[in-house]
C-alpha beads as a LAMMPS data file, in Angstrom:
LAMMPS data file: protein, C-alpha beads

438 atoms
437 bonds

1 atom types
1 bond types

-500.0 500.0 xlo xhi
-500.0 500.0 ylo yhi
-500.0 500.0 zlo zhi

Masses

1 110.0

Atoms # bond

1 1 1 386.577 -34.302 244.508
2 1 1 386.928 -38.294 243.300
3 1 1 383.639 -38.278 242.788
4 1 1 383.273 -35.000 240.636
5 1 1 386.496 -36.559 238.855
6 1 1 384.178 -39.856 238.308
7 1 1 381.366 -37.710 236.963
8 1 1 384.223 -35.651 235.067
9 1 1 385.382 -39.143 233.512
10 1 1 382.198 -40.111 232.158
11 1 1 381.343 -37.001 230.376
12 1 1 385.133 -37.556 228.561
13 1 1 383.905 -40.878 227.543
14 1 1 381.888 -38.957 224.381
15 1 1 384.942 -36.669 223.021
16 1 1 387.127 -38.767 221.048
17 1 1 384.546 -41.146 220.685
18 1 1 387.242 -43.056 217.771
19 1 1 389.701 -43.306 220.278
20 1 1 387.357 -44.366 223.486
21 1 1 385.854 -47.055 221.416
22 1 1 389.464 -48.541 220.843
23 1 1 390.703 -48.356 224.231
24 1 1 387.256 -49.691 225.700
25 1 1 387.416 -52.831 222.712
26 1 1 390.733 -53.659 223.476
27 1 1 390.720 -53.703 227.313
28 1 1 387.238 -55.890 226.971
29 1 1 388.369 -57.930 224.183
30 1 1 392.366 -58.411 226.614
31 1 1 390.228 -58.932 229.688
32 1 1 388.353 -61.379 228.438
33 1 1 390.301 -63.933 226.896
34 1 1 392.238 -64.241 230.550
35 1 1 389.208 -64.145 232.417
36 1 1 387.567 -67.095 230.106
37 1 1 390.658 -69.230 230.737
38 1 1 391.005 -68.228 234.232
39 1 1 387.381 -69.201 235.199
40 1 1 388.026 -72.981 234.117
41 1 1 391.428 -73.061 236.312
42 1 1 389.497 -71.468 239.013
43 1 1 386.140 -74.083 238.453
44 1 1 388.853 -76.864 238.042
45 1 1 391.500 -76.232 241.400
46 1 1 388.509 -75.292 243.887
47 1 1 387.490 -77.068 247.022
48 1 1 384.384 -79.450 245.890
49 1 1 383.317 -79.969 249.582
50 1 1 385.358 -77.314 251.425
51 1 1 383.055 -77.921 254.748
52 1 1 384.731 -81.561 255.234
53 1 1 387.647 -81.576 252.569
54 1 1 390.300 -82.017 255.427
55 1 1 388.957 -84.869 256.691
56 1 1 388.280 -87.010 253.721
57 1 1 391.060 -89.288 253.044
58 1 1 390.950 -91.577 250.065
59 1 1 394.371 -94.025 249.432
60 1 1 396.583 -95.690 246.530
61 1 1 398.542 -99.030 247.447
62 1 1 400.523 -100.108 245.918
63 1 1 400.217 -103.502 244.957
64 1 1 402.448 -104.269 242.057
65 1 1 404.322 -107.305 242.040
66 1 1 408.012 -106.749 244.006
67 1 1 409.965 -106.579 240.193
68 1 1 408.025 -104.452 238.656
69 1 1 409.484 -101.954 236.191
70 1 1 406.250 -99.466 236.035
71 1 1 407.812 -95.778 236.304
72 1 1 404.315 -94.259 236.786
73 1 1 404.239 -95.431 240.595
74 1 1 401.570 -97.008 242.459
75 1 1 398.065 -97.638 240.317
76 1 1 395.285 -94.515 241.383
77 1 1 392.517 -97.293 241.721
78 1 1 392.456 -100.083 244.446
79 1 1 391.546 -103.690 244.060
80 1 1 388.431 -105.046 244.740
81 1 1 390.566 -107.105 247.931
82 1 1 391.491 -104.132 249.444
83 1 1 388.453 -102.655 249.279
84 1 1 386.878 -105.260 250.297
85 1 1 389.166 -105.364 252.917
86 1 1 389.113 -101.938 254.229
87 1 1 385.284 -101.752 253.812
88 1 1 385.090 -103.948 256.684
89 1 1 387.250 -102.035 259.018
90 1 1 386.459 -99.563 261.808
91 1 1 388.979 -96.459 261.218
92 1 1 386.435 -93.770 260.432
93 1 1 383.224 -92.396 261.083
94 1 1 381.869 -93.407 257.427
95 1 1 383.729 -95.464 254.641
96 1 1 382.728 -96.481 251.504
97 1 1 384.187 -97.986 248.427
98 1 1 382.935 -97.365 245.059
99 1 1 383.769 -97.875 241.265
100 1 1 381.536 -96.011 238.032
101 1 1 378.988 -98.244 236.262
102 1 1 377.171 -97.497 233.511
103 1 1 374.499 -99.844 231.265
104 1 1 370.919 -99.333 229.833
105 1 1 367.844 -98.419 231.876
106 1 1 364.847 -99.948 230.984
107 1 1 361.389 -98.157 231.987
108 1 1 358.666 -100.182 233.602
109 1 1 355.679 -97.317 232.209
110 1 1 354.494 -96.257 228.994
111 1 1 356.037 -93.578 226.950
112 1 1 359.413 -93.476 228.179
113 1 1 362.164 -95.115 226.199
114 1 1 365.293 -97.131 227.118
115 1 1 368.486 -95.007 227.328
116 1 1 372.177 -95.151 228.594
117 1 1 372.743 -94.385 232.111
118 1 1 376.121 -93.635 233.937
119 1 1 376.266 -93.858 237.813
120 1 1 378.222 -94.842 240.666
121 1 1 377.873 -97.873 242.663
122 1 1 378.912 -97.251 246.209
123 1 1 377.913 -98.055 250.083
124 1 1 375.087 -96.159 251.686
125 1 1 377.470 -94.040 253.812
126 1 1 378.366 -92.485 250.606
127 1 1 375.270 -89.673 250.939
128 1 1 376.020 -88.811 254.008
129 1 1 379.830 -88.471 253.089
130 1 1 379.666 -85.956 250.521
131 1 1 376.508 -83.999 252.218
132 1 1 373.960 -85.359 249.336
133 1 1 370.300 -84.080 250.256
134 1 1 367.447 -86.230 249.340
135 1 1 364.352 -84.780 247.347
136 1 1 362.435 -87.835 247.706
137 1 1 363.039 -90.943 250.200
138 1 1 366.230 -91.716 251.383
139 1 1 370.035 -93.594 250.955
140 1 1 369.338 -97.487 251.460
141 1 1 369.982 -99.239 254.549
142 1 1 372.697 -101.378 256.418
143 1 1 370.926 -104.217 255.728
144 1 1 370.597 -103.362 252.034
145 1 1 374.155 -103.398 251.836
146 1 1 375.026 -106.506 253.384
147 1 1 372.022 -108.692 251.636
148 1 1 373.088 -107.617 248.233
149 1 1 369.460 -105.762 248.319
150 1 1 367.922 -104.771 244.464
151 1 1 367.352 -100.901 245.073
152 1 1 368.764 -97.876 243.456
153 1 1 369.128 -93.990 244.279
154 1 1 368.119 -91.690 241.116
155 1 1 369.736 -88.402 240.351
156 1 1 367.166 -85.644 240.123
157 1 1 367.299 -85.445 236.227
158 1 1 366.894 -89.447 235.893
159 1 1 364.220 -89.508 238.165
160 1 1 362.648 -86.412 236.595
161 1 1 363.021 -88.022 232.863
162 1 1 361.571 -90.957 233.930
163 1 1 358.801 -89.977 235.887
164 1 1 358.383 -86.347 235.778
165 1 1 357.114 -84.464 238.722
166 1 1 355.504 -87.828 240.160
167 1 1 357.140 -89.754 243.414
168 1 1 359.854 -92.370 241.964
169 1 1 359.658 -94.120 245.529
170 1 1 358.403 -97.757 245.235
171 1 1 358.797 -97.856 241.198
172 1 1 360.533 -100.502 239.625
173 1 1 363.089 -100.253 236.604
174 1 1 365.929 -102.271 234.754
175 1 1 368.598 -100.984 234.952
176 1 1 371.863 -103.569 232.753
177 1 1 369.719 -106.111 233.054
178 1 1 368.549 -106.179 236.647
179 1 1 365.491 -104.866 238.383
180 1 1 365.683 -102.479 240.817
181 1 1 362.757 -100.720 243.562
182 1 1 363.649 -97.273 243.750
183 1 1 364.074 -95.701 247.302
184 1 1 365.191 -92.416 246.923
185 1 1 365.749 -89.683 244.743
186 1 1 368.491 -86.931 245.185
187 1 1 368.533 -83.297 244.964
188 1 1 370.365 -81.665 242.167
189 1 1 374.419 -82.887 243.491
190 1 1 377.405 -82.186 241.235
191 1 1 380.756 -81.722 242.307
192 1 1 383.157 -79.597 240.652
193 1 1 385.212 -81.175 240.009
194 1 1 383.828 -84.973 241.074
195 1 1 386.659 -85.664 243.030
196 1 1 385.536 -89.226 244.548
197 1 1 385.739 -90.925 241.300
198 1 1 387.906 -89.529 239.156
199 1 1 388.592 -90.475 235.782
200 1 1 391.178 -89.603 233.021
201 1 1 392.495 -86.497 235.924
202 1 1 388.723 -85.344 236.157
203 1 1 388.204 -84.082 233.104
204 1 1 386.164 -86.510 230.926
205 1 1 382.243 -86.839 231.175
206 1 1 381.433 -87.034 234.743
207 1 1 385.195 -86.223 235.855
208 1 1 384.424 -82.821 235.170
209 1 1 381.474 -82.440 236.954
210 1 1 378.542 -84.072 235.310
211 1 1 375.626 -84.871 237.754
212 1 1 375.666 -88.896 238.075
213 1 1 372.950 -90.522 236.979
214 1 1 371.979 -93.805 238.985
215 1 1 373.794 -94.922 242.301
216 1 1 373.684 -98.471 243.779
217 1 1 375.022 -100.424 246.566
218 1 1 377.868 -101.700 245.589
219 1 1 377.569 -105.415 246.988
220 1 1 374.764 -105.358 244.630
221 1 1 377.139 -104.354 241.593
222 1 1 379.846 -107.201 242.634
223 1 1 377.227 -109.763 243.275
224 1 1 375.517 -108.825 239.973
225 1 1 378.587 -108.028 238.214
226 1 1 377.901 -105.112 237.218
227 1 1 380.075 -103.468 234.423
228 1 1 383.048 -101.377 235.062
229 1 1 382.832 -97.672 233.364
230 1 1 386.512 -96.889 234.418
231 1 1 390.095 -97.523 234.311
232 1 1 391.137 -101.209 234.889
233 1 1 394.732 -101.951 235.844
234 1 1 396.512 -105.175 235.707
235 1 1 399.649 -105.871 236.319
236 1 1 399.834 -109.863 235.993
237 1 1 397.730 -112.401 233.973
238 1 1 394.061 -112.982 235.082
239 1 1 391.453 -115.723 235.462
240 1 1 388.461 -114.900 233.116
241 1 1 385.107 -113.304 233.732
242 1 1 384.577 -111.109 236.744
243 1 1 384.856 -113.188 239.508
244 1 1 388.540 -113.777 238.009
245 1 1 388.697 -110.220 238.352
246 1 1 387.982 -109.217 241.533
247 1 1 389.692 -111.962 242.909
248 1 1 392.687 -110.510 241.508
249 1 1 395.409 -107.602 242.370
250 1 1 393.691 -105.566 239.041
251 1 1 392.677 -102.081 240.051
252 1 1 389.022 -100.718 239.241
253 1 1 387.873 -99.210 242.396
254 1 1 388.344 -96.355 244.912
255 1 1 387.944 -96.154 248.426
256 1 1 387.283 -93.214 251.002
257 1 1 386.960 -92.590 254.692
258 1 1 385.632 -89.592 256.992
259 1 1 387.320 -88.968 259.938
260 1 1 385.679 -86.866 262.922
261 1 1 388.370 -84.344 263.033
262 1 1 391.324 -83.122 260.286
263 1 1 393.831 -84.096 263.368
264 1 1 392.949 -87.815 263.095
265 1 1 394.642 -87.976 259.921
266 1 1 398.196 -88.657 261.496
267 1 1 396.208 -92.305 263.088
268 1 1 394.103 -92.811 259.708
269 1 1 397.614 -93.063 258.314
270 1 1 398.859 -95.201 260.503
271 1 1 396.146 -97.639 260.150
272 1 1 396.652 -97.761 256.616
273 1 1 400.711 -98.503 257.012
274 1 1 399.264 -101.427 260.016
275 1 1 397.190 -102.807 257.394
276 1 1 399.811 -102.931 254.404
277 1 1 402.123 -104.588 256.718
278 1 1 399.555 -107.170 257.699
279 1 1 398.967 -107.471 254.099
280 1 1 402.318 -108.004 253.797
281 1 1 402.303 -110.668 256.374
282 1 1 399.865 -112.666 254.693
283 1 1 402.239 -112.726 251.260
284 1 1 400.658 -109.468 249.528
285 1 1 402.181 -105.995 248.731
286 1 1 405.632 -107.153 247.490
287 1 1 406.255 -103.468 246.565
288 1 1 408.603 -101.472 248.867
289 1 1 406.325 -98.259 247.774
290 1 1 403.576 -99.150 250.093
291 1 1 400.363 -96.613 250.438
292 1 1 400.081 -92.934 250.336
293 1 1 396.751 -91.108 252.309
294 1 1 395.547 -88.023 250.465
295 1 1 392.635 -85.684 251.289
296 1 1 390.728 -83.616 249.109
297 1 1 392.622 -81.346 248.231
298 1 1 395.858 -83.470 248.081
299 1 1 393.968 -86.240 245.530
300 1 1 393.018 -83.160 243.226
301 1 1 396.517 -82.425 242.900
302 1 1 397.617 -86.228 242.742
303 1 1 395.490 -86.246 239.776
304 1 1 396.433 -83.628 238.092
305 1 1 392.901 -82.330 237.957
306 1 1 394.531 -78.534 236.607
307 1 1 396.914 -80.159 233.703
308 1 1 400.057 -78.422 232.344
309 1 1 398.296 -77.499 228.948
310 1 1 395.090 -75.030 230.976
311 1 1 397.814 -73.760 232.814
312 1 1 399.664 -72.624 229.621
313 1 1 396.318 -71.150 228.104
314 1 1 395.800 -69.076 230.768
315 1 1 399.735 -67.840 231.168
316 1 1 399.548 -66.689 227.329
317 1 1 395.987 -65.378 227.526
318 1 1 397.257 -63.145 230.559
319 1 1 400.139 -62.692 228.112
320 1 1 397.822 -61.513 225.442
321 1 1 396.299 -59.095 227.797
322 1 1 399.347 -57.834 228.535
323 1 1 399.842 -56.810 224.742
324 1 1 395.968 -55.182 225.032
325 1 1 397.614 -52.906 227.777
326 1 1 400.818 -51.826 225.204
327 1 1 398.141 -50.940 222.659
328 1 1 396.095 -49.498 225.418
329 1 1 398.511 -47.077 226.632
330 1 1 399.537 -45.937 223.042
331 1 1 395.552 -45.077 222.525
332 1 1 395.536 -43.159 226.246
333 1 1 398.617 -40.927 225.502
334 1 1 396.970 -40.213 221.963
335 1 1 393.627 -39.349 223.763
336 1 1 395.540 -36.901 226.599
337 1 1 398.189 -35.823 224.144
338 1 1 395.017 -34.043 222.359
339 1 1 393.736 -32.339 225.519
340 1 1 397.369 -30.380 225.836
341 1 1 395.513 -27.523 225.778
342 1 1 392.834 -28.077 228.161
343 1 1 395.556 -29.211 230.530
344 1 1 397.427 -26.065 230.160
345 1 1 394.763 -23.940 230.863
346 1 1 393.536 -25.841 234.440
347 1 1 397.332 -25.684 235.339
348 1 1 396.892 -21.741 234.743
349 1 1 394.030 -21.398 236.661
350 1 1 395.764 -23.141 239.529
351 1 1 395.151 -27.112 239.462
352 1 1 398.406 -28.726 240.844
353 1 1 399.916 -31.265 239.123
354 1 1 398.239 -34.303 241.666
355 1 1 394.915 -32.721 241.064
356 1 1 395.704 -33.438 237.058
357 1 1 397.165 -36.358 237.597
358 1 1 393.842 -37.812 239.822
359 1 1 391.693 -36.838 237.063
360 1 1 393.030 -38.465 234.626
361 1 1 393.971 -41.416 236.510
362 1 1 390.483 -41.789 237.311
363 1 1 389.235 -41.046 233.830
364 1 1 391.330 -43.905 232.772
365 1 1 389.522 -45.815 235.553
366 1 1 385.752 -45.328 234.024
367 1 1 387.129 -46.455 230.964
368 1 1 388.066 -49.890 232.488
369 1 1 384.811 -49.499 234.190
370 1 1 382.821 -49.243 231.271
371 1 1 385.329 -52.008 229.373
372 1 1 384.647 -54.642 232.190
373 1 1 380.903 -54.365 230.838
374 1 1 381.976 -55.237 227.684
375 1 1 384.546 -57.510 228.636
376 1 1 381.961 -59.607 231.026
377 1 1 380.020 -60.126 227.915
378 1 1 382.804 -61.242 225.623
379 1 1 383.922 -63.278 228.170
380 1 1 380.409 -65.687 228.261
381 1 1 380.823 -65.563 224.515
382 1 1 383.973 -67.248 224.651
383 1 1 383.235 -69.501 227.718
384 1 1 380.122 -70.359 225.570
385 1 1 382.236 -71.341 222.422
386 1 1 384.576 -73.712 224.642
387 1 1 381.740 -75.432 225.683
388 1 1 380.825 -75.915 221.973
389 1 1 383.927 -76.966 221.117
390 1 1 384.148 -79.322 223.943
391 1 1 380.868 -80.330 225.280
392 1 1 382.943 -81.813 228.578
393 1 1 383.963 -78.027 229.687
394 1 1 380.063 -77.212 230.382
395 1 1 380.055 -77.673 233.694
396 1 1 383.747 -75.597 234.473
397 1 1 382.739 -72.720 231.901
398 1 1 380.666 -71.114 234.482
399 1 1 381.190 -67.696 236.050
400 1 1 380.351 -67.343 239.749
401 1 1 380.049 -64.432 241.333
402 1 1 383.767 -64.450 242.721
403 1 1 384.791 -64.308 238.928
404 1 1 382.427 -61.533 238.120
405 1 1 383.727 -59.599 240.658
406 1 1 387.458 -60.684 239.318
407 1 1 386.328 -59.803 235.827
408 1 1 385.457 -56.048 236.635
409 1 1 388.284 -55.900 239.079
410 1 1 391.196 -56.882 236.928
411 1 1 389.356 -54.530 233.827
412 1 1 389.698 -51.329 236.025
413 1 1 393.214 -52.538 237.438
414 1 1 394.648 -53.103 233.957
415 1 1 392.637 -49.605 232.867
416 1 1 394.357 -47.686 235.539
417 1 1 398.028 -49.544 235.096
418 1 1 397.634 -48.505 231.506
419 1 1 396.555 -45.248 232.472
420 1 1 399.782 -44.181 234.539
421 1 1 402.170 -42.880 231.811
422 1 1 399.753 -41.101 229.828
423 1 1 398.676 -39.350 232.970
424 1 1 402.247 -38.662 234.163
425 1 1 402.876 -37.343 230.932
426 1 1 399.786 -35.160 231.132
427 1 1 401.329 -33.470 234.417
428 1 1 404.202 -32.762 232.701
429 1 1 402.671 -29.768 230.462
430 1 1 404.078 -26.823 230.480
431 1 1 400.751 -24.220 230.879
432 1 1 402.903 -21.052 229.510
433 1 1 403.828 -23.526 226.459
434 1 1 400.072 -24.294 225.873
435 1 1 398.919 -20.836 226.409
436 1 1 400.964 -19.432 223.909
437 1 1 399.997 -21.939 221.451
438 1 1 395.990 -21.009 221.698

Bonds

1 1 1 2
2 1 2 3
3 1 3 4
4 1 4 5
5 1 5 6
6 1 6 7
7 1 7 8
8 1 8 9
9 1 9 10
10 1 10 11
11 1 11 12
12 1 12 13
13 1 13 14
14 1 14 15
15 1 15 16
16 1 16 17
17 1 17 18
18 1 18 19
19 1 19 20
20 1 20 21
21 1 21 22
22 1 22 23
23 1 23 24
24 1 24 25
25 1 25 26
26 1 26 27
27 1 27 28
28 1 28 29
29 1 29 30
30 1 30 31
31 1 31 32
32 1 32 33
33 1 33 34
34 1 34 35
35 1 35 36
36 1 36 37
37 1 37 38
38 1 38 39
39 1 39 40
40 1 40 41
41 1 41 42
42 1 42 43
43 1 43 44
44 1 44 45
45 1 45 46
46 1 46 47
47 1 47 48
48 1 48 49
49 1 49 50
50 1 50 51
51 1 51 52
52 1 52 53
53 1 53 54
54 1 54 55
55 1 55 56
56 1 56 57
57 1 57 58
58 1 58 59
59 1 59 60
60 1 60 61
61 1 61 62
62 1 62 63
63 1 63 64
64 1 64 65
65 1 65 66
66 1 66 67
67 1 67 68
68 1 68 69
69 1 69 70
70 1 70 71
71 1 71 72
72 1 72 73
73 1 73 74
74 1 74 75
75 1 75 76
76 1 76 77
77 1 77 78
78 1 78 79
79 1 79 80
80 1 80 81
81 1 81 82
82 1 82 83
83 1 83 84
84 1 84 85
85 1 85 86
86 1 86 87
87 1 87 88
88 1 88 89
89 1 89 90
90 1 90 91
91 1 91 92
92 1 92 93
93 1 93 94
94 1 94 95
95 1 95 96
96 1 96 97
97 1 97 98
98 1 98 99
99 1 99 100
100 1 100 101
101 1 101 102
102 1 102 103
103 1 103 104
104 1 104 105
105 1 105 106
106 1 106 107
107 1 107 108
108 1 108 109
109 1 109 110
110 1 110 111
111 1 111 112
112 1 112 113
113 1 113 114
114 1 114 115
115 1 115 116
116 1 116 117
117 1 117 118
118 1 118 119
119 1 119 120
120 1 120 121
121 1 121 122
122 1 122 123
123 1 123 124
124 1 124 125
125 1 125 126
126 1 126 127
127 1 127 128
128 1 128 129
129 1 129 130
130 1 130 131
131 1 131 132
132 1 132 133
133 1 133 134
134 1 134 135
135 1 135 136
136 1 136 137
137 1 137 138
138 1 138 139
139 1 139 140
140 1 140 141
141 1 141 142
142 1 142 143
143 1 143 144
144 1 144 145
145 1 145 146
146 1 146 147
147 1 147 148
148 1 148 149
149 1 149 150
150 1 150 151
151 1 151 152
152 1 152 153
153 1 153 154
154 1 154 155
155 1 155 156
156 1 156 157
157 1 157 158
158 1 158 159
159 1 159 160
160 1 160 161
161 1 161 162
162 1 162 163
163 1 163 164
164 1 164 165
165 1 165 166
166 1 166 167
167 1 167 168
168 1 168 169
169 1 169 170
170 1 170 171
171 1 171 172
172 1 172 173
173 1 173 174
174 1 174 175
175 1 175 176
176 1 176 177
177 1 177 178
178 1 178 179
179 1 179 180
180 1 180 181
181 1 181 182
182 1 182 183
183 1 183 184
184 1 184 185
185 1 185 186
186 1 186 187
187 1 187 188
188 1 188 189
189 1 189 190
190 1 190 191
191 1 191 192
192 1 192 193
193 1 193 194
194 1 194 195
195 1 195 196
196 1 196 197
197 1 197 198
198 1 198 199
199 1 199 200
200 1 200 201
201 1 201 202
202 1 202 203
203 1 203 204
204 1 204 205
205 1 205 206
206 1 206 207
207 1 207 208
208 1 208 209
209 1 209 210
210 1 210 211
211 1 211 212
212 1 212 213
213 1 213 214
214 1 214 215
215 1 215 216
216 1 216 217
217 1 217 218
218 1 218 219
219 1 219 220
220 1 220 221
221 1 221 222
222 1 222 223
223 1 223 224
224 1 224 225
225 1 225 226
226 1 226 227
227 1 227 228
228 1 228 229
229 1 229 230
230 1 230 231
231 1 231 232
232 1 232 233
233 1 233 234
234 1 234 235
235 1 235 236
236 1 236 237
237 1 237 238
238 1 238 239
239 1 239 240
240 1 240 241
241 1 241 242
242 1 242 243
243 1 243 244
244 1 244 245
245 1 245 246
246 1 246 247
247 1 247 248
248 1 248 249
249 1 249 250
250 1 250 251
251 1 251 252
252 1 252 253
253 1 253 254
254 1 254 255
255 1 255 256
256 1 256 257
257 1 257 258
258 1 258 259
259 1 259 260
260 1 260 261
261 1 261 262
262 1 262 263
263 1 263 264
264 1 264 265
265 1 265 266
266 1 266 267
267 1 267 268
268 1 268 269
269 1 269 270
270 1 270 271
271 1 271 272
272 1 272 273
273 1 273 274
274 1 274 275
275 1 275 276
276 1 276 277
277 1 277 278
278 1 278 279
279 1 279 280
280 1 280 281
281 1 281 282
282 1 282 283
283 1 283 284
284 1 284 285
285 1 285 286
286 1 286 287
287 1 287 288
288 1 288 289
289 1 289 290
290 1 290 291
291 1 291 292
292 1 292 293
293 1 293 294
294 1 294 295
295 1 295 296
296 1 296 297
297 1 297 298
298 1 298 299
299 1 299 300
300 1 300 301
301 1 301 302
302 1 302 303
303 1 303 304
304 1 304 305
305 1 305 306
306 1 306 307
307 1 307 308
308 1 308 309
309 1 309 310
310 1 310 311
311 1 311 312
312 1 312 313
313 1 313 314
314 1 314 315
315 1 315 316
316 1 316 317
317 1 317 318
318 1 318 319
319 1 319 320
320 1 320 321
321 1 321 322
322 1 322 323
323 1 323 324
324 1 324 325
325 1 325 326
326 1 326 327
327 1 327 328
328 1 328 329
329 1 329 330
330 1 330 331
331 1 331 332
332 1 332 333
333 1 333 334
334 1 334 335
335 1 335 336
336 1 336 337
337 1 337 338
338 1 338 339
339 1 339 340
340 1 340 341
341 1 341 342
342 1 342 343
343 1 343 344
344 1 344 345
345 1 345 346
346 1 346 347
347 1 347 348
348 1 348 349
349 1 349 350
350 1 350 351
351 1 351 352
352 1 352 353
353 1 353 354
354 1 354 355
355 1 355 356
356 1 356 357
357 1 357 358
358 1 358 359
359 1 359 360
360 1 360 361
361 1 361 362
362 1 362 363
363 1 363 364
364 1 364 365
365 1 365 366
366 1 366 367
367 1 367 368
368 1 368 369
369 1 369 370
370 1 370 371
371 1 371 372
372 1 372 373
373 1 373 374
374 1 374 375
375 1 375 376
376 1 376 377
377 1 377 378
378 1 378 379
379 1 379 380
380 1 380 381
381 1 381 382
382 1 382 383
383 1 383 384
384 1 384 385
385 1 385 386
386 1 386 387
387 1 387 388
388 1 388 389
389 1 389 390
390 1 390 391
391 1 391 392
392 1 392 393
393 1 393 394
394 1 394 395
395 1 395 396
396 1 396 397
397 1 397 398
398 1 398 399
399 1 399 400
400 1 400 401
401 1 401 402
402 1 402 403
403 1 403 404
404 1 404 405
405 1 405 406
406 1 406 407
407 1 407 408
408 1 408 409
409 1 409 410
410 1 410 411
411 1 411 412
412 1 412 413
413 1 413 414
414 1 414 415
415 1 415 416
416 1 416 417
417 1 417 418
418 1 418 419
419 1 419 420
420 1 420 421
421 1 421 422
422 1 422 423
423 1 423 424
424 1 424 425
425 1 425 426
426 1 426 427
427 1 427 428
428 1 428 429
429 1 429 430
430 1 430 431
431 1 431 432
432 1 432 433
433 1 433 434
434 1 434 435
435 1 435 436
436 1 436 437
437 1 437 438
């Protein structure tokens, strides 16, 4: 009987065909204005590396001097002498520290000009870390990282515009000034968002997901001094020049560990309060606010990678929906209201008032079926116009399939929500009433 009722449903869709049109516009039109908002809060609040994120830990500390009047709490970045610091410890499986880079890349073939490149530089344990698979080659080695060695890691669409679908392994480039042999090449790797480094809460340039473009080791960035494409935090005067710089309490880096289990993190923790206090031994840390461990998921909301102003797009795009389903239900009762007659006549012929009330309850539902349709394509139209109007949502305005699902989901749930007093009122014909009137 549904599926007669179904089959019943989309016949209805050509009588009234003003009225259909209307309700199937303004459930696509409601449905997708959420659903375009709600696909960057979901692309911006999900796990990035949901296989490992409990056992990722990165770390502020605070290290502002002990009178500090700073309201915003401890800086997000580290100094390069904690990093340094923690770099060379042994809590963890993997640790590496890390700060962004960026500077000109300068082609050692014919044909290819220089252009600006943004990357990370970082220890080799990094790759393995955040699962990164190689295409070509592989990360460098221990010893690279402790001789300050002149190699670099390509993302695939560097190594691609620079050498096409040759191997990059072995080639030489400049990259800010310094040459660099080339011993590996990634696969495609994006996070969304790029939680390791973020930036301005994640969502500027490669915050928000942007594939990086050049990694290298980073004793090879402090020994070359390579610049700093990031936030740099000082909280007392400075010596000059980078060495003055990383000598310093200024904060331009980041740090995280991998731990072999989530249930380490209670002694990951305590190593990092054992080494503040040690710190604090030794004269640093004046701050009573010491460090705070965060995984994954714990940084991402630290950072306030979902702000307070997406949050209020999608609340009044949900609340424009909401005023789609007002209109929507004053276009339903004006569609059933018309079939009075038709009603009457079923009732007289013996159809109960749940048999009525499934049918058109279900009719209602093929109309949100056939509105999701709509609705998913309205909804890339408007995903596709934030992007234009702000080239850093590209990689967030994406549907997955979870949201596609979602999409046709919440169009039939609204359709049939909208549908319930214009069906109730269609069980409440009177068949003698309607008879008499024909």
């Amino acid at each position: 009987m549904i599926g007669y009722y179904f089959r019943l449903g989309f016949r209805q869709l050509r009588r009234s065909p003003v009225l259909t049109s209307l309700v199937i516009v303004t459930l696509a039109v409601g449905v997708a204005a959420s659903m375009s908002t709600l696909t960057v809060l979901y692309m911006m609040s999900s796990d990035p590396i949901p296989q490992k994120s409990d056992r990722l830990f990165t770390l502020t500390i605070d290290n502002r001097p002990a009178d500090s009047t700073d309201t915003d709490g401890a800086p997000r970045g580290l100094s390069w002498i904690d990093v340094k610091n923690l770099r060379e410890g042994t809590q963890g499986i993997r640790r590496t520290g890390m700060y962004g880079s960026g500077g000109i890349i300068e082609p050692q073939q014919q044909g290819v000009r220089n252009f600006l490149a943004s990357g990370v530089a970082v220890d080799r344990d990094f790759f393995e870390m955040m699962d990164a698979s190689f295409a070509q080659g592989a990360a460098w080695t221990t010893d690279d990282d402790r001789s300050e060695a002149r190699v670099i890691v390509l993302g695939a669409a560097t190594a691609k515009k620079l050498y096409g679908q040759d191997s990059a392994i072995g080639r030489t480039l400049r990259f800010s000034g310094t040459e660099y042999r080339v011993v590996g090449v990634l696969e495609p790797f994006r996070m969304l968002p790029r939680f390791y480094l973020m930036e301005d809460g994640g969502r500027g340039g490669p915050g928000a997901g942007d594939e990086d473009d050049i990694f290298i080791p980073l004793s090879t960035a402090i020994a070359t001094e390579q610049d700093i494409n990031g936030n740099i935090n000082c909280q007392s005067d400075v010596e000059p020049g980078f060495k003055g710089l990383i000598a310093s309490e200024c904060t331009f880096a980041h740090f995280w560990a991998e731990t072999a289990s989530a249930g380490e993190r209670q002694a990951y923790v305590d190593y990092i309060r054992a080494y503040v206090d040690q710190q604090r031994a030794r004269g640093r840390l004046p701050h009573k606010e010491g460090a705070e461990v965060y995984n994954v998921r714990d940084w991402l909301s630290f950072v306030g990678v979902v702000d307070d102003d997406t949050k209020l797009q999608t609340w009044l795009a949900f609340g424009f929906l909401s005023v789609c389903l007002v209109n929507t239900i004053g276009l339903l009762l004006a569609k059933f209201t018309a079939r009075s007659g038709e009603i009457g006549v079923r009732r007289a012929l013996g159809a109960g008032r749940l048999q009525i009330f499934a049918q058109y309850l279900i009719e209602a539902a093929t109309l949100g079926l056939v509105g999701s349709v709509l609705g998913v394509a309205l909804a890339y139209g408007m995903l596709y116009l934030m992007v234009k109007q702000s080239p850093n949502l590209e990689a967030l305005a994406r549907m997955d399939a979870v949201m596609l699902g979602t999409t046709v989901l919440l169009s039939i749930t609204a359709a049939v929500i909208a549908g319930l007093l214009p069906t109730l009122r269609a069980t409440q014909v009177v068949p003698a009433l309607q008879l008499k009137s024909q």
